[in-house]
C-alpha positions in Angstrom: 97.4 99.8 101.8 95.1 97.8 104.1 95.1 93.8 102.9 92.2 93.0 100.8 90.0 90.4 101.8 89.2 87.3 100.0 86.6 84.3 101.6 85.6 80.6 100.6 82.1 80.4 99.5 80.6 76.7 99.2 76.8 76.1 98.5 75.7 72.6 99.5 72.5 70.8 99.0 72.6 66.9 100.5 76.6 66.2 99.8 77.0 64.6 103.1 79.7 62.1 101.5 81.9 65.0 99.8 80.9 68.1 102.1 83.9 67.3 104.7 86.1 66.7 102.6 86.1 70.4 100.5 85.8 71.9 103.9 88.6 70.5 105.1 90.6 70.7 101.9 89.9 74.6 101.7 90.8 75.6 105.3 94.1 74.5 104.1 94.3 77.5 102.2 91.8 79.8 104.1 90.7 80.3 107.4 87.5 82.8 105.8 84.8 79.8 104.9 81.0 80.8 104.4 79.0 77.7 104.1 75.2 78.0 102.3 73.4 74.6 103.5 70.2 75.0 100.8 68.2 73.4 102.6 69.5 70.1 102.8 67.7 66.7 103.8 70.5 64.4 104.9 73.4 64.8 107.5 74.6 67.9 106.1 73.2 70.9 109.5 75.2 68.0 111.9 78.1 67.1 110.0 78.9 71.2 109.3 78.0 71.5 113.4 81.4 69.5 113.6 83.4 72.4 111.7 80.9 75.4 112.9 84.2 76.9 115.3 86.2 77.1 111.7 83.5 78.0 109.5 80.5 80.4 109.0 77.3 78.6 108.3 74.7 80.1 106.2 71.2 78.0 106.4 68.0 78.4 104.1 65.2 76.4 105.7 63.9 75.0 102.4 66.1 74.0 99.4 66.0 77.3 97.4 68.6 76.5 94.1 72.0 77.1 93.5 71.2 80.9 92.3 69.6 81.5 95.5 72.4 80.5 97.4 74.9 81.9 95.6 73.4 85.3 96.4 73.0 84.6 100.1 76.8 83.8 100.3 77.8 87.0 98.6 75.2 89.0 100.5 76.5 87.7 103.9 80.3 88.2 102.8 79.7 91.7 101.7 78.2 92.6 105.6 81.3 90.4 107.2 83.7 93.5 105.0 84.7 90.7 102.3 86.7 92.4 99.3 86.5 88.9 96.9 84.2 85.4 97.1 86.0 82.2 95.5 83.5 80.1 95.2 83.1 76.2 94.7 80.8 73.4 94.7 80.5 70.8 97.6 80.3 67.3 95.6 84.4 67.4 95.3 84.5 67.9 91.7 86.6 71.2 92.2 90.4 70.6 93.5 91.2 73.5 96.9 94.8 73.0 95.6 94.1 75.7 92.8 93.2 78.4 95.1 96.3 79.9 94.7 95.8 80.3 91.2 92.7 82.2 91.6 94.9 84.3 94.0 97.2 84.9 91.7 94.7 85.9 88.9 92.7 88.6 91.2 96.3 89.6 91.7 96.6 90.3 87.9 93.2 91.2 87.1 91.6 92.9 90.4 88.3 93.8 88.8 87.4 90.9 86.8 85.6 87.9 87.6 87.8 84.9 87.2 86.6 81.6 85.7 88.0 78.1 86.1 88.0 76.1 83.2 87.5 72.1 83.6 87.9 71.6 80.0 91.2 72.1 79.6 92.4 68.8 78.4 96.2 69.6 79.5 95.1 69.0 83.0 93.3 66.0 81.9 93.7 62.5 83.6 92.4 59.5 82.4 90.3 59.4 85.1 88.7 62.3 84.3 88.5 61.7 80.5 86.7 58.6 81.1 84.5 59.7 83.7 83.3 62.8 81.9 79.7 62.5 80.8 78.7 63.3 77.5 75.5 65.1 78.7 78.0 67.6 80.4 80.3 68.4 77.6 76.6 68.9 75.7 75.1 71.0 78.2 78.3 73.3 78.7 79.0 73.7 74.9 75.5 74.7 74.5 75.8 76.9 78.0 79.1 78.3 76.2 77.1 79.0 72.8 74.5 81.1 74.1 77.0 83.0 76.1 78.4 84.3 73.1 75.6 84.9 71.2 74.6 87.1 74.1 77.8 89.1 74.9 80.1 88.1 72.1 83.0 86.2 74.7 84.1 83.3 73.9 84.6 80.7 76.9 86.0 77.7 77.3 83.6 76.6 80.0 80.4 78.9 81.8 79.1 76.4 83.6 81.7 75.6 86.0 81.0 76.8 89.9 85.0 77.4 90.7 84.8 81.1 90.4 86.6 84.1 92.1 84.2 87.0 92.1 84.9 90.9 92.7 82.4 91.5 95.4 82.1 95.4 94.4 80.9 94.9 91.2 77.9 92.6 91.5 75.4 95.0 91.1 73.0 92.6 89.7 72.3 90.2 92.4 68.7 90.9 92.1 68.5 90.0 88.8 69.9 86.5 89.6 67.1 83.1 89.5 67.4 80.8 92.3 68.4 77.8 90.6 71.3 75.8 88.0 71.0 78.5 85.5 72.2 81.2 87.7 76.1 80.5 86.8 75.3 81.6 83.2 73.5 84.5 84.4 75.7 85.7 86.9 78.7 86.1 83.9 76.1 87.7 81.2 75.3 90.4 83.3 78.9 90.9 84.2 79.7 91.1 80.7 76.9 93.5 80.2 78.3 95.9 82.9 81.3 95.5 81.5 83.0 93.3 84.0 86.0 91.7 82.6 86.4 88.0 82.7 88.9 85.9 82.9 89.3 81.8 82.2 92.1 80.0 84.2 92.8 76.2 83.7 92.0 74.5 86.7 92.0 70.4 88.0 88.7 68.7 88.0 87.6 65.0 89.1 84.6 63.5 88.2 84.0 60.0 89.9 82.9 56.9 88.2 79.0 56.9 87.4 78.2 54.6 90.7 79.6 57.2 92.7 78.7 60.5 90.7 76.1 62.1 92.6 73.9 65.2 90.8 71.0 67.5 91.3 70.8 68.2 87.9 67.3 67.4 86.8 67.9 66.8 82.8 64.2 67.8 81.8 63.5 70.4 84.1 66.8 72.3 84.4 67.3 71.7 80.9 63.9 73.4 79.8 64.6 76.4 82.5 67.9 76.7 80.9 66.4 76.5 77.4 63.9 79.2 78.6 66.5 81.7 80.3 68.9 82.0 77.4 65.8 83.3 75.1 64.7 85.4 77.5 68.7 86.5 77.9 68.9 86.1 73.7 66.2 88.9 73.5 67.7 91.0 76.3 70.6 91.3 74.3 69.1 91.7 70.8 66.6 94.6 72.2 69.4 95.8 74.5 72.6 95.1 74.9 73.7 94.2 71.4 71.7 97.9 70.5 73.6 99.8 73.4 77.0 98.7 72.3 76.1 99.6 68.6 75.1 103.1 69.5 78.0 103.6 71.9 80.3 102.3 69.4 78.8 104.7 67.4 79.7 107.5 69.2 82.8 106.4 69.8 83.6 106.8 66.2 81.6 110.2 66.1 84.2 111.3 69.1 86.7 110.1 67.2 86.1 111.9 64.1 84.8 114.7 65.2 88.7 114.6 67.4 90.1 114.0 64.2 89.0 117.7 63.1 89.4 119.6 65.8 93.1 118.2 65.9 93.1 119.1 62.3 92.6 122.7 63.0 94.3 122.7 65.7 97.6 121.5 64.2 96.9 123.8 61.0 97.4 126.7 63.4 100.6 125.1 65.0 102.6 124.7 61.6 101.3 128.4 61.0 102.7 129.8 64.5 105.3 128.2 64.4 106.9 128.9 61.1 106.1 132.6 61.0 108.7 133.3 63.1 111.4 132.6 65.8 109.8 131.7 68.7 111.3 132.7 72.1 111.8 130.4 74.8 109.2 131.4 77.0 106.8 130.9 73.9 108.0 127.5 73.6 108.0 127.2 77.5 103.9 128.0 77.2 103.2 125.7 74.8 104.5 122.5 76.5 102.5 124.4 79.7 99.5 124.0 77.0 100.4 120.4 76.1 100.3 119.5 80.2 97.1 121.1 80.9 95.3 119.5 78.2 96.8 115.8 79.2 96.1 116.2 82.7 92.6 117.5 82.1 92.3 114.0 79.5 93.9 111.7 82.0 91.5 112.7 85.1 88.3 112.6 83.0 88.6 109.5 81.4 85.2 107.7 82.2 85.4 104.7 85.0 89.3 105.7 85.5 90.8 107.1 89.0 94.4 108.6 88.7 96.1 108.9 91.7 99.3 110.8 91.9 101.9 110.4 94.5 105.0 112.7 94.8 106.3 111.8 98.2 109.8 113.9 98.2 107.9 117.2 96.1 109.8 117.1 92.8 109.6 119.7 91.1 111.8 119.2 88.0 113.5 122.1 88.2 116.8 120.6 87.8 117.4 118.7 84.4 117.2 114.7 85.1 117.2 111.6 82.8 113.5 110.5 84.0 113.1 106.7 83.5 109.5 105.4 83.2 108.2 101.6 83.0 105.8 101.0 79.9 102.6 99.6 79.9 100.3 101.3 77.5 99.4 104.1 75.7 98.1 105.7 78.3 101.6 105.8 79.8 102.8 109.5 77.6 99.6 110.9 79.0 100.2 110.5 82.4 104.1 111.7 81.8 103.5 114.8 79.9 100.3 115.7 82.6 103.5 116.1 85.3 105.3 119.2 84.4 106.4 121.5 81.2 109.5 120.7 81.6 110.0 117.1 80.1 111.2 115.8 77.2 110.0 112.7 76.3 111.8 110.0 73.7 109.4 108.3 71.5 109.2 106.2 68.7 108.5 107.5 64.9 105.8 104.8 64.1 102.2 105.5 66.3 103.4 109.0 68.2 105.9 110.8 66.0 103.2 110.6 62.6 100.0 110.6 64.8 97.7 112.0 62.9 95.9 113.3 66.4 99.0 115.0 67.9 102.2 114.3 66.0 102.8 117.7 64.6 102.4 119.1 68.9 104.8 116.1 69.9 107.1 118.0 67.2 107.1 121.4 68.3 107.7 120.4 71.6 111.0 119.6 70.9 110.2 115.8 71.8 112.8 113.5 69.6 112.3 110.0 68.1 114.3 107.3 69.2 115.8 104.7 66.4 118.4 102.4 67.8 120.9 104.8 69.3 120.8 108.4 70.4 123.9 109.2 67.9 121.3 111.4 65.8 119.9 113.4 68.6 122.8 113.6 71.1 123.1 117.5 70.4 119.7 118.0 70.4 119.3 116.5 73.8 122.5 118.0 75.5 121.2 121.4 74.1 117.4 120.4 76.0 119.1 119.3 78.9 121.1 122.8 79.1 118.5 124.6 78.5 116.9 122.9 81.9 114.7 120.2 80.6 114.5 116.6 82.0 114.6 113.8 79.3 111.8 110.9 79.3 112.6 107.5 78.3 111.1 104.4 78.6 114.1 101.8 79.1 112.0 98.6 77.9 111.5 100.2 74.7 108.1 98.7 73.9 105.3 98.2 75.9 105.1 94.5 77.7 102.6 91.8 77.0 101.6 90.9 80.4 102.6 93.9 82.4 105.9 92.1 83.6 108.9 94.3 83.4 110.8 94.2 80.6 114.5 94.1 80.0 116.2 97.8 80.6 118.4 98.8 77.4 121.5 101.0 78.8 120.5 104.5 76.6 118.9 106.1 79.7 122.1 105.7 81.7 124.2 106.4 79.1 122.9 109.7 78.9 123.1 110.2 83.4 126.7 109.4 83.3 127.7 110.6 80.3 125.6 114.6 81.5 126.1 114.1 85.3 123.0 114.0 86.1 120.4 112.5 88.6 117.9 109.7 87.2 114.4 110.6 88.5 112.3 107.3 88.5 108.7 107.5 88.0 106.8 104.0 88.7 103.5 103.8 87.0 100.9 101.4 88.2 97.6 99.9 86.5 97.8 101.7 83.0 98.4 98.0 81.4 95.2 96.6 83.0 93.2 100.0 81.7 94.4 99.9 78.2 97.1 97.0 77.8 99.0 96.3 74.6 95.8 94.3 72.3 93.2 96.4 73.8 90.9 98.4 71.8 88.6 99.9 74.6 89.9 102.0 78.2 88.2 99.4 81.3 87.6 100.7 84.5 90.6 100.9 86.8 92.8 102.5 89.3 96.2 104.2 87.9 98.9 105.0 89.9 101.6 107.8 89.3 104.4 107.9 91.8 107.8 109.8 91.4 110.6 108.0 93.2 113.0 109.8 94.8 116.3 110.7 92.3 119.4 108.6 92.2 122.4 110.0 91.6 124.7 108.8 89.1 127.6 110.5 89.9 127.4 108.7 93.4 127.8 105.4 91.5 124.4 104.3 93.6 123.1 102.2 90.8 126.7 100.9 89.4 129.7 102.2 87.2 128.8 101.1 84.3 125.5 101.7 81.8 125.0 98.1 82.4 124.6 97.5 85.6 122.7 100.9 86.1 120.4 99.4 84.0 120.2 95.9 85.6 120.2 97.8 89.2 116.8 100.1 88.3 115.1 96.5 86.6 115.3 95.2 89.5 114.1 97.7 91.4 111.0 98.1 89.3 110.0 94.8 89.3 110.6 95.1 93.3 107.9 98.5 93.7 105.7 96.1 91.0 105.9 93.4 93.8 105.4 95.7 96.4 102.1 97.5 94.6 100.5 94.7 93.9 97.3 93.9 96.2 97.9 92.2 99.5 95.1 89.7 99.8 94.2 88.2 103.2 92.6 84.5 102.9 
């Protein structure tokens, strides 16, 4: 896939003694630097003349406020074909050095908007505790208070200016006021349009008092401030606080009203299927039944794109032992959506006694896992006869952070001990849709891609269970590598 873009944003308004210096420090890290001069009245248009071959230069003819010049940066770096902003401020307050972090966190979280925090005292000199005015930790405490009275996150710090920013999902720019306030109200409507943010500690400096050098006016700012958040208070009591009531609302009316169709539904299934011997073509039709209904689910899930990639046509005629990584829920959907003929391993607690689907699970003929496969091994030779492929998710349990997760040797167990090919299938962005603590599906790309199969009897992975499952770790957390988004800065 083509390298996504990432640029340097850095408003300025008469920080000829800092400006330089950031410029400098961030073309150490990128070579894509959008400069906004609002407007200002000392050396800034001549000193930025001296970097104008390395930089692009953005100039309002009258000082317009940090909003305003926020939204002319992004503007301008959505024409120049810009995929993310990282914006900081010009006084030097911000360290370039943690670029790479936000890097690393677009990396992780590609569609949320990423927010440094200043306040985290681990990063803390005694500089920096010393220097730091009172009136700041006032004004971002109270900044951070009305931020969750109006989308219910909790931040560490919403006033800070070291940001990384999606540039697809701004959609309110707009909506944005020219001046300070604008960095509260650039993460309140994100929450609103349910943009995900993120807080990463980063370094901060803050100069000795003779040197400190603000455009914070205390009275003003501090009234329009006042003024915004009660106008953004009553937004969100009329609105937005309203809007996720009712649609929490009918998510529980969905719910329900899933809870007795499913009722019905597996009524009849202990009815058909315990009124007589069922042939294998019946039982055939009903895991064709179980696949139609998940791949219809799995492509209709609001704000979600599946894309499914099956470069060498499998077809799963021929029984394998398919190996899966294990990131969410969503993971069994996507599985069972790829052919009838899989058997998938799960665990007793949350699938086998769903109340939703447990009793289909069942008569599909999928099997609970404990520690071993000693009370199944019969069962799944007999499946595996009878031309069905076996799905198991090596790390057992889905992982915290989307990292790969140890591989247990069952999986190859069974290839070696059957003679049979494992079939990898590598599934991308499910964690970052519905991860392990999440309550609600975000918007988000998902990836399904069936590898080509390995075959055990070859010894291509190893001799030994072990080493099998050592070999396919590492070649999971390789494709993870690999799938993650190239960024060009």
């Amino acid at each position: 896939m083509p390298a996504k873009r990432v640029c340097v944003i850095i408003p300025t308004y008469n920080n000829e003694k800092t400006l330089l210096h950031v410029i400098d420090s961030v073309l150490e890290y990128s070579h894509h630097v959008i400069v906004v001069n609002d407007g200002s009245t000392d050396s800034t248009a001549a000193l930025l003349q001296q970097r104008a071959e390395q930089i692009c230069i953005l100039t309002h003819p009258r000082n317009r406020g940090m909003g305003a010049a926020m939204v002319t940066g992004f503007r301008a770096a959505r024409q120049m074909g810009y995929d993310y902003a990282i914006t900081l401020d010009s006084d030097g307050q911000h360290y370039a050095s943690d670029i790479p972090l936000f890097i690393e966190a677009i990396k992780r979280r590609p569609n949320a908007i990423i927010i440094g925090n200043r306040f985290d005292t681990s990063l803390f000199t005694e500089d920096v505790s010393a220097n730091m005015k009172a009136r700041s930790k006032f004004a971002n405490k109270f900044s951070n208070f009305w931020f969750r009275v109006q989308t219910g996150i909790k931040l560490e710090d919403t006033q800070t200016g070291f940001r990384a920013y999606p540039l697809n999902k701004l959609y309110w720019l707009n909506c944005i006021t020219p001046r300070y306030e604008a960095q509260l109200e650039f993460i309140v409507f994100a929450a609103w349009h349910n943009v995900k943010i993120e807080s990463i500690p980063v370094h901060v400096y803050y100069p000795p008092p003779s040197e400190h050098i603000t455009h914070f006016r205390p009275a003003k700012d501090f009234l329009r401030i006042s003024l915004l958040n009660t106008l953004l208070t009553m937004v969100a009591c009329l609105y937005a606080w309203p809007y996720k009531l009712v649609k929490f609302i009918l998510s529980l009316l969905v719910v329900l009203g899933l809870f007795i169709v499913m009722f019905f539904i597996q009524s009849w299934l202990l009815i058909y299927f315990n009124w007589r011997r069922l042939s294998e073509k019946e039982r055939l039709g009903w895991h064709s039944v179980m696949r139609v209904v998940t791949s219809w689910l799995i492509n209709n899930i609001p704000r979600i794109n599946v894309n499914f990639l099956n470069p060498t046509a499998e077809t799963f005629e021929h029984p394998a032992i398919v190996v899966v990584n294990h990131e969410s829920m969503l993971d069994l959907l996507c599985i069972i959506s790829l052919s009838p003929k899989l058997i998938v391993l799960t665990k007793r607690r949350g699938v086998w006694f769903n109340p939703l689907y447990g009793i289909g699970i069942r008569y599909a003929e999928y099997l609970p896992v404990r520690d071993n496969f000693a009370h199944c091994e019969d069962k799944l030779a007999e499946l595996i006869a009878r031309g069905y492929s076996i799905v198991i998710f090596p790390e057992g349990t889905r992982s915290e952070n989307r990292e790969v997760l140890r591989f247990k040797q069952g999986a190859f167990y069974l290839a070696q001990k059957h003679g049979i090919d494992i079939l990898p299938i590598f599934l991308q962005g499910t964690g970052e849709v519905l991860g392990r603590h999440k309550k609600l599906v975000s918007s988000g790309n998902i990836t399904v891609e069936i590898k080509p199969r390995v075959a055990v009897a070859k010894g291509e992975l190893g001799e030994s269970p072990l080493a099998m499952a050592r070999a396919m770790r590492a070649q999971y957390k390789r494709w993870k590598k690999e799938a993650e988004i190239e960024l060009e800065l």
